[in-house]
C-alpha positions as CSV (number, residue, x, y, z in Angstrom):
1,X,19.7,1.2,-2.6
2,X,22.7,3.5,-4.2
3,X,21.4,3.2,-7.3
4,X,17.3,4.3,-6.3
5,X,18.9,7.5,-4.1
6,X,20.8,8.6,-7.4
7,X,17.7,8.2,-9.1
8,X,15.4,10.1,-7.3
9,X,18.4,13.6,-6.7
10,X,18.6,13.4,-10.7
11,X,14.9,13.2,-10.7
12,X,14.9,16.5,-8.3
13,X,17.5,18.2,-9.9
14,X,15.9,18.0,-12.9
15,X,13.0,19.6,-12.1
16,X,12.5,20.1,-8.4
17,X,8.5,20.9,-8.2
18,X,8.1,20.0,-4.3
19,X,7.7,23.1,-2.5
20,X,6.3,25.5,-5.7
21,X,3.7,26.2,-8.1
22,X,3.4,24.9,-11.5
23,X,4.7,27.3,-14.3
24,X,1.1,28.8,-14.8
25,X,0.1,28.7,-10.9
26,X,-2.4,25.7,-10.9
27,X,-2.2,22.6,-8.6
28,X,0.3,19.0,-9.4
29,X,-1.8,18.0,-12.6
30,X,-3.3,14.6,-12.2
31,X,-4.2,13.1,-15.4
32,X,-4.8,9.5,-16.7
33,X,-3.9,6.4,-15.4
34,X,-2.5,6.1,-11.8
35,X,0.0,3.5,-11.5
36,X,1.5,3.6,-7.9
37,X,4.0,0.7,-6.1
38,X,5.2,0.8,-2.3
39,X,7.2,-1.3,0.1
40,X,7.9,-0.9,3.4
41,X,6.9,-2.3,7.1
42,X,4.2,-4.2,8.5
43,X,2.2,-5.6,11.7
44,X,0.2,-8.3,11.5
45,X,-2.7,-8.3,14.8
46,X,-4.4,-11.2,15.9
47,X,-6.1,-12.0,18.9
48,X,-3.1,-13.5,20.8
49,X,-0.5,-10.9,19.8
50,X,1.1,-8.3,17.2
51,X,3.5,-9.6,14.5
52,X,6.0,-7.4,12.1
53,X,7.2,-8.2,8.6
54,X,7.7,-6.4,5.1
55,X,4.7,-4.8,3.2
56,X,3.8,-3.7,-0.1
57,X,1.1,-2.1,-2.1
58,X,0.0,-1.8,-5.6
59,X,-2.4,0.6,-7.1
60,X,-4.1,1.1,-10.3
61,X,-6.3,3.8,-11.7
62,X,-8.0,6.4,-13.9
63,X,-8.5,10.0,-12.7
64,X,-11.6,11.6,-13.2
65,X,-10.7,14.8,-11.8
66,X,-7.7,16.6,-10.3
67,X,-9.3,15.6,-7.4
68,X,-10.3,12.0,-7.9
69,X,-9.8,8.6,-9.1
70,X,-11.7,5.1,-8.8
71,X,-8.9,2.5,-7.9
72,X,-7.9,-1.2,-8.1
73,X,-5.5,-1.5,-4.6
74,X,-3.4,-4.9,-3.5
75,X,-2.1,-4.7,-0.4
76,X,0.0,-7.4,1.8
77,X,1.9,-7.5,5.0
78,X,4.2,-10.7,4.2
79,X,6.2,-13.7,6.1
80,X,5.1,-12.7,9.9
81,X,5.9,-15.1,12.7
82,X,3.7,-15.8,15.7
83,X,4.6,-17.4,18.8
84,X,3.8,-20.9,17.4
85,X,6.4,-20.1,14.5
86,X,4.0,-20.1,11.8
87,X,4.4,-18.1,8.8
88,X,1.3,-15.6,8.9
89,X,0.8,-13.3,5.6
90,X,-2.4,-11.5,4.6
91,X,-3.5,-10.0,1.3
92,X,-6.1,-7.8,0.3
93,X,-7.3,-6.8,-3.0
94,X,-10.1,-3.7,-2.6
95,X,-11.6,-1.8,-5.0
96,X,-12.1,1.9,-3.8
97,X,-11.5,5.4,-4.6
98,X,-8.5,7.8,-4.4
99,X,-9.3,11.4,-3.2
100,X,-6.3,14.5,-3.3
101,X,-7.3,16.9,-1.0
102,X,-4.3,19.9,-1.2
103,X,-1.4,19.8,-3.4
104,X,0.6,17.1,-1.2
105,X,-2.1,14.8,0.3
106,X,-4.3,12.3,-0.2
107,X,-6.5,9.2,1.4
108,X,-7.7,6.5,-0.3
109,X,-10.6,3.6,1.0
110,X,-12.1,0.6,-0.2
111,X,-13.9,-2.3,0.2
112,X,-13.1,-6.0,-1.3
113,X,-11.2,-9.7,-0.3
114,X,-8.9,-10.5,2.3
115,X,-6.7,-13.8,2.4
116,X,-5.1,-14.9,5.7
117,X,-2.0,-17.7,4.9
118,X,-0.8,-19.9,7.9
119,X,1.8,-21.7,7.2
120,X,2.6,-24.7,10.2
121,X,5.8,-26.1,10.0
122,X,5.1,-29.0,12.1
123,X,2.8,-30.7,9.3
124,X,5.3,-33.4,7.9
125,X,3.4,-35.4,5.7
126,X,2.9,-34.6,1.9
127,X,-0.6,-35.4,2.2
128,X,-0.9,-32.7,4.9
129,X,-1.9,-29.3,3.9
130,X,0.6,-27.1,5.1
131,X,-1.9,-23.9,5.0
132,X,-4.4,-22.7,6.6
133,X,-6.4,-20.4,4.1
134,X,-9.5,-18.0,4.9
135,X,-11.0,-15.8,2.4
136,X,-13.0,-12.7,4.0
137,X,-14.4,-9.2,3.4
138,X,-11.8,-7.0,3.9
139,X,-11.8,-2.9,4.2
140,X,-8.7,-0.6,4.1
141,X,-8.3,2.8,4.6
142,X,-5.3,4.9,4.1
143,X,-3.3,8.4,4.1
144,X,-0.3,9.5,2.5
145,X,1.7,12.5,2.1
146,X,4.0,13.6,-1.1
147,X,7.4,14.1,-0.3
148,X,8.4,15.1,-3.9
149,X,6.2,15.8,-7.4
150,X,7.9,16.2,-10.8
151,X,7.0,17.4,-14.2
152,X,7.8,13.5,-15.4
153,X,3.9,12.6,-13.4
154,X,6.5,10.9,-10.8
155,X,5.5,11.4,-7.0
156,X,7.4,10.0,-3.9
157,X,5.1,9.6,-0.8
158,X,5.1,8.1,2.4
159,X,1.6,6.5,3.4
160,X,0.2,4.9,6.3
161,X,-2.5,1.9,5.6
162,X,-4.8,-0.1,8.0
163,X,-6.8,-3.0,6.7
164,X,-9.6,-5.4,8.4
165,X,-10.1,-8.7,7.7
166,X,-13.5,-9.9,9.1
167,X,-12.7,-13.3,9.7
168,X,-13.8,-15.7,12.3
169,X,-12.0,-13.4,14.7
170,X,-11.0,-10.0,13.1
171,X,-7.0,-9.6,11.8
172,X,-6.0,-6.0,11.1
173,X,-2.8,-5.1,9.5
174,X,-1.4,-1.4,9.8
175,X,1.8,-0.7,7.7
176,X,4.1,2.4,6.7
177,X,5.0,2.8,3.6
178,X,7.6,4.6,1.1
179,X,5.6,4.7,-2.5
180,X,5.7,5.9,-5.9
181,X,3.2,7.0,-8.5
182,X,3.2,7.6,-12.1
183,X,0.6,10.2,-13.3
């Protein structure tokens, strides 16, 4: 954790961008590929109740514009526990688009699978599966903010995500989020 804050005070030392203009006056240049990673926290809402764990998200993409980029998006809230004590986790992997709409924000939204994981402890035998799987269509919508841009491509958000899995009954997760992106 030491190690990460030193990290991102050199990174803002060394060229502290948040808060001003580029050199010639135009907006954070998005260019490229869009490689973003984020972890933080996670609820897990089912039809008998709300359940927390850790979250991440991945993201891959190209930028067509300053203001746009098609996406590949993972996203998982991981090792929730109901009242039964069964291991819940679901995944989703969307494809979607990226839109930045002023300097420091952005939303992204897509469309793709969603993977609920049960796990039941009280299965004992070997012959037993100890999940219960369901694939579904999934959607997920986001927002995020930039809390720091560099001349390195480097951002440092915080984002808020909800995702729907349309399952038998519907399981939404909603998360927050500390990310980075690569430019």
């Amino acid at each position: 954790m030491h190690g990460a804050l030193l990290l991102l005070s050199l990174l803002a030392a060394a060229d502290p961008t948040h808060g001003t203009p580029d050199k010639d006056g135009t907006p954070f240049d998005r260019r490229g590929t869009i490689v973003s990673a984020a972890g933080g926290y996670g609820w897990i809402n089912r039809s008998y109740g709300r359940f927390g764990a850790g979250a991440l998200a991945l993201t891959v993409g190209a930028t067509l514009s300053r203001r746009g980029a098609p996406i590949l998006d993972y996203s998982a809230v991981l090792g929730a526990t109901d009242l039964h004590s069964k291991g819940q986790s679901q995944h989703f992997l969307m494809l979607g688009a990226q839109g930045f709409f002023a300097r420091y924000f952005w939303i992204k939204g897509g469309g793709g699978l969603a993977f609920l994981r049960i796990l039941d402890p009280e299965r004992k035998s070997p012959n037993d599966n100890e999940y219960a799987s369901q694939t579904a269509i999934g959607l997920m919508a986001a927002v995020g903010g930039e809390l720091l841009q560099t001349s390195l491509g480097l951002t440092i958000d915080l984002q808020a995500r909800i995702a729907i899995g349309i399952y038998d009954h519907s399981t939404t997760t909603a998360s927050l989020l500390l990310g980075a992106s690569w430019f």
